[in-house]
Residue, then its C-alpha position, 0 to 999 in steps of 0.5 A: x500500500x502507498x500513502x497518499x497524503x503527506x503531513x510535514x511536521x516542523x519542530x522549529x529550532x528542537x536540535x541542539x548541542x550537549x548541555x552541561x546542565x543536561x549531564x552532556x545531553x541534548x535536550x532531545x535526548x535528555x527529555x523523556x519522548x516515548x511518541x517521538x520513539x516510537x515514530x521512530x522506531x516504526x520510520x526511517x530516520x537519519x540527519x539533515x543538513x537544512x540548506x547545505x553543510x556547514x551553512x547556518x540557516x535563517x527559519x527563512x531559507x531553511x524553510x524554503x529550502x524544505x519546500x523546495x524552493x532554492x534560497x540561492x535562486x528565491x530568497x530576497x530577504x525576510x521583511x517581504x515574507x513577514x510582512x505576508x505573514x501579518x496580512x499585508x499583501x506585498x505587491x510588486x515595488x513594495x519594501x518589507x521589513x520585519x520589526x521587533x518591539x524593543x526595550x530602549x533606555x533614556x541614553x538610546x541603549x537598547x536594554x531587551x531586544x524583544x521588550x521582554x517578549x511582550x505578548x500583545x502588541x496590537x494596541x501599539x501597532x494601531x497607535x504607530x500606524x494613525x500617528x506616524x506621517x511619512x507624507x513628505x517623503x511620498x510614502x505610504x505604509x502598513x505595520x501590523x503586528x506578528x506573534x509575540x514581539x515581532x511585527x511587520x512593515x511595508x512601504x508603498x511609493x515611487x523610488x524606494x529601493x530594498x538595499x537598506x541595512x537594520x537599526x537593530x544591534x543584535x545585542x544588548x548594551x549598545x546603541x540603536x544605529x540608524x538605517x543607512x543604504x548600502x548601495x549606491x543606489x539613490x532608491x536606497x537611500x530614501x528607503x532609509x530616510x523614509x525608515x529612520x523618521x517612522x522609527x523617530x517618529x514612533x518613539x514618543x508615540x511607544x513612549x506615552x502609550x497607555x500599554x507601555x505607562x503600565x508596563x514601567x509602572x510593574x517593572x516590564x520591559x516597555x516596548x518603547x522602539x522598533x527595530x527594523x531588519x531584513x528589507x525586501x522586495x517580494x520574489x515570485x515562487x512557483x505556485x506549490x500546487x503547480x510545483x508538485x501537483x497536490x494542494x495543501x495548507x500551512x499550520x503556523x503561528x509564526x508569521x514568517x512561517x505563515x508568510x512563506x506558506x501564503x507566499x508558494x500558495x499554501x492556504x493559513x489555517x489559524x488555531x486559536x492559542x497558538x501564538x509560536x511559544x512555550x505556552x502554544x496550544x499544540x493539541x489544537x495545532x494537531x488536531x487542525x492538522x488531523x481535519x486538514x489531512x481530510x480534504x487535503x493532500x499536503x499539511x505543513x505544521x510549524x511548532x516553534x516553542x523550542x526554538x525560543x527556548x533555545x534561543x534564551x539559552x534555557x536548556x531545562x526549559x527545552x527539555x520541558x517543552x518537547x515532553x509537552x510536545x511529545x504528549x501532543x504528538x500522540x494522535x499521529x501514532x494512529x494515522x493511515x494513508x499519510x506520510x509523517x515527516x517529522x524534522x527540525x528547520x535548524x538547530x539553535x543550541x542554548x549554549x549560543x542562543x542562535x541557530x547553528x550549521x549542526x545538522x538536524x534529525x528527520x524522520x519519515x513514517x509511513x506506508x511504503x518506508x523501509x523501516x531501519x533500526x533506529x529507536x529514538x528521535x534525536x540527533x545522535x540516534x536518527x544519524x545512524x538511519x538508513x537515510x544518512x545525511x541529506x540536504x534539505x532540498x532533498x526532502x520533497x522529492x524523498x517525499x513525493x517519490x514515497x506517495x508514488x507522485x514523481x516521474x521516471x527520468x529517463x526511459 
C-alpha cells in the first residue's frame, strides 16, 4: 500500500548541542519522548543538513529550502515574507521589513531586544500606524503586528529601493544605529530616510502609550522602539500546487512561517492559542492538522516553542517543552494513508542562543518506508538511519517519490 497524503511536521529550532546542565545531553535526548520513539522506531530516520553543510540557516531559507524552493535562486530577504505573514499583501515595488518591539533606555541603549517578549502588541501597532506621517517623503505604509514581539512593515511609493541595512544591534548594551543604504543606489537611500523618521517618529508615540505607562509602572520591559531588519522586495515562487501537483495548507503561528506558506500558495489555517511559544496550544495545532489531512493532500505544521527556548539559552526549559510536545504528538501514532515527516528547520543550541550549521534529525513514517533500526528521535540516534545525511532540498522529492507522485527520468 502507498500513502497518499503527506503531513510535514516542523519542530522549529528542537536540535541542539550537549548541555552541561543536561549531564552532556541534548535536550532531545535528555527529555523523556516515548511518541517521538516510537515514530521512530516504526520510520526511517537519519540527519539533515537544512540548506547545505556547514551553512547556518535563517527559519527563512531553511524553510524554503524544505519546500523546495532554492534560497540561492528565491530568497530576497525576510521583511517581504513577514510582512505576508501579518496580512499585508506585498505587491510588486513594495519594501518589507520585519520589526521587533524593543526595550530602549533614556541614553538610546537598547536594554531587551524583544521588550521582554511582550505578548500583545496590537494596541501599539494601531497607535504607530494613525500617528506616524511619512507624507513628505511620498510614502505610504502598513505595520501590523506578528506573534509575540515581532511585527511587520511595508512601504508603498515611487523610488524606494530594498538595499537598506537594520537599526537593530543584535545585542544588548549598545546603541540603536540608524538605517543607512548600502548601495549606491539613490532608491536606497530614501528607503532609509523614509525608515529612520517612522522609527523617530514612533518613539514618543511607544513612549506615552497607555500599554507601555503600565508596563514601567510593574517593572516590564516597555516596548518603547522598533527595530527594523531584513528589507525586501517580494520574489515570485512557483505556485506549490503547480510545483508538485497536490494542494495543501500551512499550520503556523509564526508569521514568517505563515508568510512563506501564503507566499508558494499554501492556504493559513489559524488555531486559536497558538501564538509560536512555550505556552502554544499544540493539541489544537494537531488536531487542525488531523481535519486538514481530510480534504487535503499536503499539511505543513510549524511548532516553534523550542526554538525560543533555545534561543534564551534555557536548556531545562527545552527539555520541558518537547515532553509537552511529545504528549501532543500522540494522535499521529494512529494515522493511515499519510506520510509523517517529522524534522527540525535548524538547530539553535542554548549554549549560543542562535541557530547553528549542526545538522538536524528527520524522520519519515509511513506506508511504503523501509523501516531501519533506529529507536529514538534525536540527533545522535536518527544519524545512524538508513537515510544518512541529506540536504534539505532533498526532502520533497524523498517525499513525493514515497506517495508514488514523481516521474521516471529517463526511459
Amino acid at each position: 500500500m502507498t500513502a497518499r497524503k503527506i503531513l510535514f511536521l516542523i519542530l522549529d529550532g528542537v536540535s541542539d548541542r550537549p548541555c552541561a546542565i543536561l549531564q552532556g545531553k541534548t535536550p532531545l535526548q535528555y527529555a523523556r519522548t516515548p511518541v517521538l520513539d516510537a515514530l521512530a522506531e516504526t520510520g526511517i530516520c537519519g540527519i539533515m543538513d537544512p540548506v547545505a553543510t556547514g551553512v547556518r540557516p535563517g527559519s527563512d531559507t531553511s524553510h524554503l529550502a524544505l519546500l523546495g524552493y532554492n534560497p540561492e535562486k528565491y530568497y530576497t530577504g525576510r521583511g517581504p515574507l513577514e510582512a505576508e505573514g501579518c496580512g499585508i499583501h506585498m505587491e510588486k515595488g513594495m519594501i518589507g521589513f520585519r520589526a521587533n518591539f524593543a526595550t530602549m533606555d533614556a541614553n538610546g541603549v537598547i536594554t531587551d531586544r524583544r521588550a521582554g517578549r511582550i505578548r500583545d502588541t496590537t494596541a501599539l501597532c494601531t497607535a504607530v500606524r494613525e500617528r506616524v506621517d511619512l507624507s513628505d517623503f511620498g510614502v505610504s505604509f502598513q505595520f501590523r503586528p506578528g506573534a509575540g514581539h515581532r511585527a511587520a512593515l511595508a512601504f508603498r511609493g515611487e523610488g524606494l529601493g530594498a538595499g537598506v541595512s537594520s537599526n537593530d544591534p543584535k545585542k544588548e548594551g549598545v546603541p540603536m544605529p540608524r538605517i543607512r543604504p548600502v548601495t549606491d543606489d539613490p532608491r536606497a537611500a530614501k528607503t532609509a530616510e523614509a525608515a529612520n523618521a517612522f522609527i523617530a517618529q514612533a518613539l514618543p508615540i511607544l513612549a506615552d502609550h497607555a500599554i507601555n505607562r503600565e508596563r514601567v509602572r510593574t517593572d516590564l520591559p516597555p516596548a518603547n522602539c522598533i527595530l527594523l531588519r531584513g528589507s525586501g522586495e517580494m520574489g515570485h515562487f512557483p505556485p506549490f500546487p503547480e510545483k508538485y501537483g497536490i494542494s495543501g495548507v500551512v499550520i503556523s503561528a509564526a508569521t514568517l512561517i505563515t508568510g512563506i506558506g501564503k507566499a508558494v500558495g499554501l492556504e493559513h489555517i489559524s488555531v486559536a492559542g497558538a501564538n509560536g511559544s512555550t505556552s502554544s496550544n499544540l493539541e489544537g495545532k494537531i488536531a487542525a492538522a488531523l481535519g486538514e489531512l481530510e480534504h487535503r493532500d499536503f499539511v505543513l505544521v510549524n511548532i516553534k516553542g523550542a526554538d525560543e527556548a533555545g534561543h534564551d539559552g534555557d536548556a531545562r526549559a527545552k527539555a520541558a517543552f518537547i515532553e509537552r510536545l511529545d504528549r501532543a504528538l500522540e494522535p499521529l501514532a494512529d494515522i493511515d494513508s499519510t506520510l509523517l515527516l517529522v524534522c527540525a528547520d535548524h538547530s539553535t543550541p542554548c549554549d549560543i542562543r542562535d541557530h547553528s550549521a549542526d545538522p538536524v534529525p528527520v524522520l519519515i513514517r509511513g506506508e511504503g518506508v523501509r523501516v531501519d533500526h533506529v529507536r529514538a528521535f534525536d540527533e545522535i540516534s536518527c544519524a545512524t538511519g538508513g537515510l544518512h545525511r541529506i540536504t534539505g532540498p532533498s526532502l520533497m522529492p524523498i517525499l513525493l517519490d514515497l506517495i508514488n507522485k514523481t516521474h521516471k527520468y529517463g526511459a
